[in-house]
C-alpha positions in Angstrom: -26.2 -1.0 -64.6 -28.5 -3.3 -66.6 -31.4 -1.8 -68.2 -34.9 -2.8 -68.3 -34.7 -5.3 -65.4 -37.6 -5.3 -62.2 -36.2 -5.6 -59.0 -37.5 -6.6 -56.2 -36.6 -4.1 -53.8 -35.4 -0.5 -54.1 -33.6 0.9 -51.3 -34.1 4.7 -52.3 -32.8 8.2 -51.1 -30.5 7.1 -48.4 -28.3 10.0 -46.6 -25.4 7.7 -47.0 -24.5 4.1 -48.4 -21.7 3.0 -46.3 -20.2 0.4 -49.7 -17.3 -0.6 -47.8 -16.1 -1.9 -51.2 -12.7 -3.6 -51.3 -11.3 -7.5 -52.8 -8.8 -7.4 -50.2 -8.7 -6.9 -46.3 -8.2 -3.2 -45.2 -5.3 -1.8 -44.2 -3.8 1.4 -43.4 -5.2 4.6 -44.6 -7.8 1.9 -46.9 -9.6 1.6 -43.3 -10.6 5.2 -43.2 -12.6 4.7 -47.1 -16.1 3.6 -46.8 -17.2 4.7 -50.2 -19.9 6.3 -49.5 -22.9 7.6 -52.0 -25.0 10.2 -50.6 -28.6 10.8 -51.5 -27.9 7.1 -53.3 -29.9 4.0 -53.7 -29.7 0.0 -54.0 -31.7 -2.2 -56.0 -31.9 -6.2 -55.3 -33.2 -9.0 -57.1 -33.1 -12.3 -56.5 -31.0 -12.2 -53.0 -28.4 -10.4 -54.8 -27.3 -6.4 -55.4 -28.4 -5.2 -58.5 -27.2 -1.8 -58.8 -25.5 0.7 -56.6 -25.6 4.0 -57.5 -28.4 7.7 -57.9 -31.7 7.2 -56.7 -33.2 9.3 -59.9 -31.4 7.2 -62.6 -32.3 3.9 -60.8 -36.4 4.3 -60.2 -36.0 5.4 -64.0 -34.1 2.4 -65.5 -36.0 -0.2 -63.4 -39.4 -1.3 -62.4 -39.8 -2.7 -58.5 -42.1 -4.6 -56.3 -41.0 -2.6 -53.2 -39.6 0.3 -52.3 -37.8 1.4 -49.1 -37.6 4.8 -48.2 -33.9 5.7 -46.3 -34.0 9.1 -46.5 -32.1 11.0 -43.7 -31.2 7.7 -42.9 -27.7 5.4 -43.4 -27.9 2.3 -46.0 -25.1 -0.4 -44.8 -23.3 -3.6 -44.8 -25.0 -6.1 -42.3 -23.0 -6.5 -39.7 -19.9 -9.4 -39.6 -19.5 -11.2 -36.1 -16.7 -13.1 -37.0 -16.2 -14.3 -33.0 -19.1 -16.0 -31.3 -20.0 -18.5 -28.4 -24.1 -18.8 -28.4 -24.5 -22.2 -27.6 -24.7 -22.3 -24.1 -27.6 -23.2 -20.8 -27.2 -20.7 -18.4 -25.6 -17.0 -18.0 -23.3 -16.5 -15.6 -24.2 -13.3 -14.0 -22.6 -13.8 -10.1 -19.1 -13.9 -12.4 -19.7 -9.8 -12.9 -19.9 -9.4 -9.1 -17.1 -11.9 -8.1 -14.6 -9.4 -10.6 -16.3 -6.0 -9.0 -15.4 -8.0 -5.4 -11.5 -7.7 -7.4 -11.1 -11.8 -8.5 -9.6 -12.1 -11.3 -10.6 -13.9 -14.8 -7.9 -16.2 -13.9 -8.8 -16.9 -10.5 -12.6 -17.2 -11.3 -11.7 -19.6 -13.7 -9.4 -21.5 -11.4 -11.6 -22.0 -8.9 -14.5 -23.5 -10.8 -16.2 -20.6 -12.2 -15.2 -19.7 -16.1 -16.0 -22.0 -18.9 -16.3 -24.9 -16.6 -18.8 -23.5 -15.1 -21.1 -23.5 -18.3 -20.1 -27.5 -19.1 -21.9 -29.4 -16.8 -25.3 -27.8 -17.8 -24.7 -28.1 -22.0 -23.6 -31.6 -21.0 -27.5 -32.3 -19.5 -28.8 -30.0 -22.4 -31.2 -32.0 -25.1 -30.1 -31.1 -28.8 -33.3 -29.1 -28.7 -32.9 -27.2 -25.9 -29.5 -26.0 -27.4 -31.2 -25.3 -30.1 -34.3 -23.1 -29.0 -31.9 -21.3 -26.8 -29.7 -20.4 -29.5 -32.0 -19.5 -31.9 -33.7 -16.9 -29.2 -30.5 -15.3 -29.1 -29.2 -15.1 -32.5 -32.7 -14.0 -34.2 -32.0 -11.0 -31.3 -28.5 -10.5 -33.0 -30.1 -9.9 -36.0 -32.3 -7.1 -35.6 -29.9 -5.1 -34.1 -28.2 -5.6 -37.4 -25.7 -8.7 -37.5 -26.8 -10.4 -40.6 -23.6 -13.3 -40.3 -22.2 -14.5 -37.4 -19.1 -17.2 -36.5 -20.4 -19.9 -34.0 -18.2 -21.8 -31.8 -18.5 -25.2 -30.0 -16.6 -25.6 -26.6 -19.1 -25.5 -23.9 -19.3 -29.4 -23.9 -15.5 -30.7 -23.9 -16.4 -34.6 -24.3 -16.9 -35.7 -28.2 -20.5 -36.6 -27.4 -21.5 -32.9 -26.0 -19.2 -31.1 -28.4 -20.9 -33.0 -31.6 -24.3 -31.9 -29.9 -23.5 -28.3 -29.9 -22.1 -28.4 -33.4 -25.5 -30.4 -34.4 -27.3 -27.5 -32.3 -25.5 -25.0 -34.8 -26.3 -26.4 -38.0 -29.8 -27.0 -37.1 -30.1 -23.4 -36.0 -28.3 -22.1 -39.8 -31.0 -24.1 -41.5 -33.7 -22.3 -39.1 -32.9 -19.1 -38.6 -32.2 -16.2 -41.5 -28.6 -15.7 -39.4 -25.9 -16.8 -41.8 -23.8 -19.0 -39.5 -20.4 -20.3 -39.7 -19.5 -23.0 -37.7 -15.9 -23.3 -35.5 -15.1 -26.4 -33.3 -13.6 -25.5 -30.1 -13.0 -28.4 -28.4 -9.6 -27.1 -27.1 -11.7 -24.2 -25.2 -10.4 -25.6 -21.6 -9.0 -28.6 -19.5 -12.4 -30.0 -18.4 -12.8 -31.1 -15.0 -12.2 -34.6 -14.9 -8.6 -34.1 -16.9 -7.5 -30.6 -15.5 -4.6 -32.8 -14.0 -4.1 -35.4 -16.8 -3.3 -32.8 -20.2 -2.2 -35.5 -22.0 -5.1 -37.7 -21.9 -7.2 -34.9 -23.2 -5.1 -33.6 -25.9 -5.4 -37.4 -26.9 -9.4 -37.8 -26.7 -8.9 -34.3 -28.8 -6.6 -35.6 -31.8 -7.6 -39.0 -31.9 -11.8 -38.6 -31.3 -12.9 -35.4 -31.0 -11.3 -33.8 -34.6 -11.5 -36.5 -36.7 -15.7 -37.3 -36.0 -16.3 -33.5 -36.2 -14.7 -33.5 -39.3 -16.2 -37.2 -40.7 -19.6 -35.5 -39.5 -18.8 -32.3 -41.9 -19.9 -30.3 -39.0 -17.1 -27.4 -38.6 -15.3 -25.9 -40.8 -12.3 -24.2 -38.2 -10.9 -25.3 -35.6 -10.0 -22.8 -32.8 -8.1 -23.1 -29.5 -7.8 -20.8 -26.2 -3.9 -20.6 -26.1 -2.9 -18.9 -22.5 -0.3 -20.4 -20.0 -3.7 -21.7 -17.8 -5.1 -23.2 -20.4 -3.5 -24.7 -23.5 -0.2 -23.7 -23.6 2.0 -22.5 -27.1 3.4 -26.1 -27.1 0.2 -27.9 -26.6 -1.7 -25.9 -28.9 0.7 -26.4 -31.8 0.5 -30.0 -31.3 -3.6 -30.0 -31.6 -3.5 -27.4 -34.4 -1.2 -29.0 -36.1 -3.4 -32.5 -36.0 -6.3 -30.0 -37.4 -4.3 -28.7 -40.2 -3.9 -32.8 -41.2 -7.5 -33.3 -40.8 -8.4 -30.4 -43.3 -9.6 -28.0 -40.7 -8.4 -24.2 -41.1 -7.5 -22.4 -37.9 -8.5 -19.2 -35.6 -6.9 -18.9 -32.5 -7.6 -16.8 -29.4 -3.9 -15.4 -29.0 -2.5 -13.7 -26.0 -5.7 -12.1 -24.3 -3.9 -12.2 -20.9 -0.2 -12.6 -21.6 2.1 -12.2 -24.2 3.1 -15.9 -24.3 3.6 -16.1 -28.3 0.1 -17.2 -29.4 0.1 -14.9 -32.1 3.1 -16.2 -33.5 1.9 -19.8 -33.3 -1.0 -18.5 -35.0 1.4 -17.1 -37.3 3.5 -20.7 -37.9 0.2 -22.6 -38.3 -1.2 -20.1 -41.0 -4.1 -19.6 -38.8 -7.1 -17.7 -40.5 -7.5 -15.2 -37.8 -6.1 -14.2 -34.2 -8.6 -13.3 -31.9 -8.1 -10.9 -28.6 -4.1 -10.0 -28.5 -4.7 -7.7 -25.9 -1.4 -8.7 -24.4 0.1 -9.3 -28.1 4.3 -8.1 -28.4 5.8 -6.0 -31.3 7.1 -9.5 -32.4 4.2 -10.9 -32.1 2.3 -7.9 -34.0 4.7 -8.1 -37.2 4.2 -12.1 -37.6 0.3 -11.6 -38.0 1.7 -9.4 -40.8 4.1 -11.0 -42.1 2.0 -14.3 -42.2 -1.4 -12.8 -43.6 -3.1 -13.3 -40.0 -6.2 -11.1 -39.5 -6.5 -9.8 -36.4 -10.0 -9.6 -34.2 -10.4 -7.6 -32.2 -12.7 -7.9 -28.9 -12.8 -4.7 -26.7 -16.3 -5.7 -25.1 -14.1 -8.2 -23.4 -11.7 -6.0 -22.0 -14.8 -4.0 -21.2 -16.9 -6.3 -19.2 -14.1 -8.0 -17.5 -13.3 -4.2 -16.2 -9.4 -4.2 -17.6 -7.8 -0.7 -18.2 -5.8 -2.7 -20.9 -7.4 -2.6 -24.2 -5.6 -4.7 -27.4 -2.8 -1.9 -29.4 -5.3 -1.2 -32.1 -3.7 2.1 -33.5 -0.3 0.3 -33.0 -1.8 -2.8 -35.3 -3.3 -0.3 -37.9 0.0 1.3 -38.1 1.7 -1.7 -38.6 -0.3 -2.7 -41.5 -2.4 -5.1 -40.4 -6.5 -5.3 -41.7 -8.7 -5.4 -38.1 -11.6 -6.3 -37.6 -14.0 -6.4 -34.9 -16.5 -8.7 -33.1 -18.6 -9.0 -29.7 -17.3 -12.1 -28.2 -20.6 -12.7 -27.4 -20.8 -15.7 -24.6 -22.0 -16.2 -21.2 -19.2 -15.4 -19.2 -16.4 -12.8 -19.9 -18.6 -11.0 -22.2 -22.6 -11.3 -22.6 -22.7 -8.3 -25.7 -24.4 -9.1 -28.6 -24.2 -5.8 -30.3 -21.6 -4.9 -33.0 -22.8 -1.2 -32.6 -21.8 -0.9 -29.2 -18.5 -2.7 -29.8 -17.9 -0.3 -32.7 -18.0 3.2 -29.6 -15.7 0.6 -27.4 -13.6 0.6 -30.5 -13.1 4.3 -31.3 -13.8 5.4 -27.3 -10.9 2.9 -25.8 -9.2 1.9 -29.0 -9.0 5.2 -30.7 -9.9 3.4 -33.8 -11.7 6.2 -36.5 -15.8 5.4 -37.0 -14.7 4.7 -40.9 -12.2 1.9 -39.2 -14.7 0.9 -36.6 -17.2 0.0 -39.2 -14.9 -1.7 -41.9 -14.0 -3.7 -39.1 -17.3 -4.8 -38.3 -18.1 -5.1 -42.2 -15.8 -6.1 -45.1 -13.0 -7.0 -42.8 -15.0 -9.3 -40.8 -16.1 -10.7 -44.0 -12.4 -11.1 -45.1 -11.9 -12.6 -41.6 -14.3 -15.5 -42.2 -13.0 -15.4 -45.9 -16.4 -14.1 -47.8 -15.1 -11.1 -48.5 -16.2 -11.8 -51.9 -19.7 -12.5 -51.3 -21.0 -10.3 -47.8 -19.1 -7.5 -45.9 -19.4 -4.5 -48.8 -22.6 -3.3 -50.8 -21.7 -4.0 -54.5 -23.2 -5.5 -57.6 -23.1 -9.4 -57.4 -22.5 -9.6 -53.6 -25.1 -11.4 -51.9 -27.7 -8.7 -50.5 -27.3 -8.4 -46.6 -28.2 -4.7 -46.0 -29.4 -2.5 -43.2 -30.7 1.0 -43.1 -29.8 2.6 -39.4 -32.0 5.6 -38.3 -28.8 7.8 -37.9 -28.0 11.0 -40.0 -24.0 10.4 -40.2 -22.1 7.2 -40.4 -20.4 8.7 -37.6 -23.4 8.1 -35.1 -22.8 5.2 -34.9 -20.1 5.1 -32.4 -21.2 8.2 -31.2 -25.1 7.3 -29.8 -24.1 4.8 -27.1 -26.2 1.5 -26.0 -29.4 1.9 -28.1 -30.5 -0.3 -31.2 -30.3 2.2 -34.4 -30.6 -0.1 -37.1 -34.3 0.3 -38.5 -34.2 -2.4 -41.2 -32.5 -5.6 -41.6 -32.3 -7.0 -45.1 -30.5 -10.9 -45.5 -30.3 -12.3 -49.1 -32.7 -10.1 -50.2 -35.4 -10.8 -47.4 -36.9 -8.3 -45.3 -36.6 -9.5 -42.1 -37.2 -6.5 -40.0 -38.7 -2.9 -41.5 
């Protein structure tokens, strides 16, 4: 602690602070630490964490232009999302009741409905329409206590529409306090017009779409929807492997309906994460591990499409692998934009701990967009994205279904909600 220094926020008396500390990705029984200081406080200065630590000790050593009271309250991490799709027109509500009439995700998607269904409308969509729409739902994201979020293209499948939503994403970082991360997702689906001609897409992919995304700066992944109707293990290694020449790092949504070896592709191409795996084999499970692939997790999914059949959490933890968790938050399969209520799907249909839960949707997720080193853990020199929830136990959190706790939203130092 540095003596003599004014702050210019105190965070003071706090029932917990969840610190979620850790350099590397959690595993194992590390999940279950959250390194937590009761009756503690936080002091930040300049966007940054000052000082951790008693509340008594740090109103003495330092002088403050505002104080915070968190007493009976939990002091946090903001909130990782490390799994997003925002940019889009229109919801797609009749989807809900065409899977409670018993179609499938498959089927809906194979008869028009699915991601094609949302292309034809970002297509039409002005830059700034993208734009306001996404900024309405993101700024929503963050007072209910996400504080960085991963955004993905994919809604637009033709170089011009997919450029515009990556345009609409950077415009919206520079706007909004949300700290965003952009992914290019071009390889979402077939669109309409090539659903019979692969080939010629996969060409407009590697030869237009990846290399003026990446001329343009504009992503900094590249991810790909890797199921047998959709890209298949040998068409997605062919694209992600033109990515990896480009300079583009990979996620990869792996084996969300069938366990058709996307998680060890995403294994062979050194992807950065693998995202779903609800269908995932045991082979498939020690490849993430033996590769350094961090697994996301996306139980809202499984949730909202009304699956019994929820991704082998325990089974990963056990197997040493660091999970983390996010909302999928799009208009289709899964219109959640709350990391709290993923974290009760988590330990509810998961069985994953609250401690694991919330390192998932902290430090992990961090790790998983690879900032572990400056967001995702409350510790001197990380950048200061904190939240105080209105919750006596860390373990409320899972446990009080569907509401907003989170009180107080804190990004880089700024107060944005209080």
């Amino acid at each position: 602690m540095i003596k003599n220094k004014h702050l210019d926020i105190i965070i003071k008396n706090a029932s917990q602070i969840v610190t979620a500390t850790s350099n590397i990705p959690k595993t194992g029984s590390a999940l279950q630490n959250l390194g937590i200081i009761e009756g503690g406080a936080i002091g930040i200065a300049d966007g940054m964490i000052s000082c951790v630590g008693n509340t008594e000790e740090i109103l003495k050593t330092f002088t403050v232009d505002t104080i915070m009271d968190a007493s009976q309250k939990v002091v946090m991490p903001g909130f990782v999302d490390p799994h997003t799709h925002p940019i889009f027109v229109k919801t797609r509500e009749n989807e809900l009741e065409m899977r409670l009439q018993g179609k499938s995700y498959k089927e809906i998607s194979q008869t028009g409905g699915g991601i094609r269904a949302s292309i034809q409308d970002v297509r039409n969509a002005s830059l700034e329409e993208l734009v306001d729409l996404g900024v309405r739902r993101i700024n929503k994201m963050l007072t209910m206590g996400t504080t960085t979020i991963e955004a993905k293209s994919g809604y637009g499948l033709t170089t011009e529409s997919e450029i515009k939503m990556l345009n609409a994403i950077k415009m919206i970082n520079e706007m909004s306090d949300m700290e965003i991360i952009p992914t290019f997702l071009g390889a979402h689906e077939y669109p309409e017009e090539y659903k019979d001609d692969h080939e010629k897409y996969i060409e407009i992919l590697i030869n237009e779409m990846l290399p003026e995304v990446k001329e343009q700066s504009l992503a900094e992944y590249c991810d790909i929807f890797c199921e047998e109707h959709v890209f298949t293990v040998s068409e997605s290694r062919k694209i992600l492997n033109a990515a990896k020449e480009l300079g583009f790092k990979i996620r990869f949504h792996a084996d969300e309906l069938e366990p058709i070896g996307g998680a060890e592709l995403a294994a062979e191409v050194n992807a950065v994460s693998a995202d779903h795996l609800v269908a995932i084999s045991d082979k498939g499970i020690q490849s993430l591990k033996e590769a350094g692939v961090i697994p996301i997790l996306l139980p809202a999914t499984t949730f909202s499409l009304g699956l019994s059949k929820y991704a082998p959490a325990r089974k990963m933890i056990d197997a040493g692998l660091p999970i983390a968790l996010s909302t999928d938050f799009n208009p289709g399969s899964c219109n959640c934009d709350s990391q709290q209520f993923v974290t009760s799907l988590a330990c509810l249909q998961m069985k994953m701990l609250p401690a694991e839960a919330i390192n998932a949707i902290t430090i992990n997720a961090a790790h998983s967009l690879e900032r572990g080193k400056l967001i995702g853990s409350l510790e001197v020199g990380k950048q200061a994205d904190v939240i105080i929830l209105d919750i006596p136990t860390y373990q409320y959190l899972p446990y009080h279904l569907g509401s907003n706790t989170v009180e107080s939203v804190i990004k880089k130092g700024k107060i944005i909600k209080s």
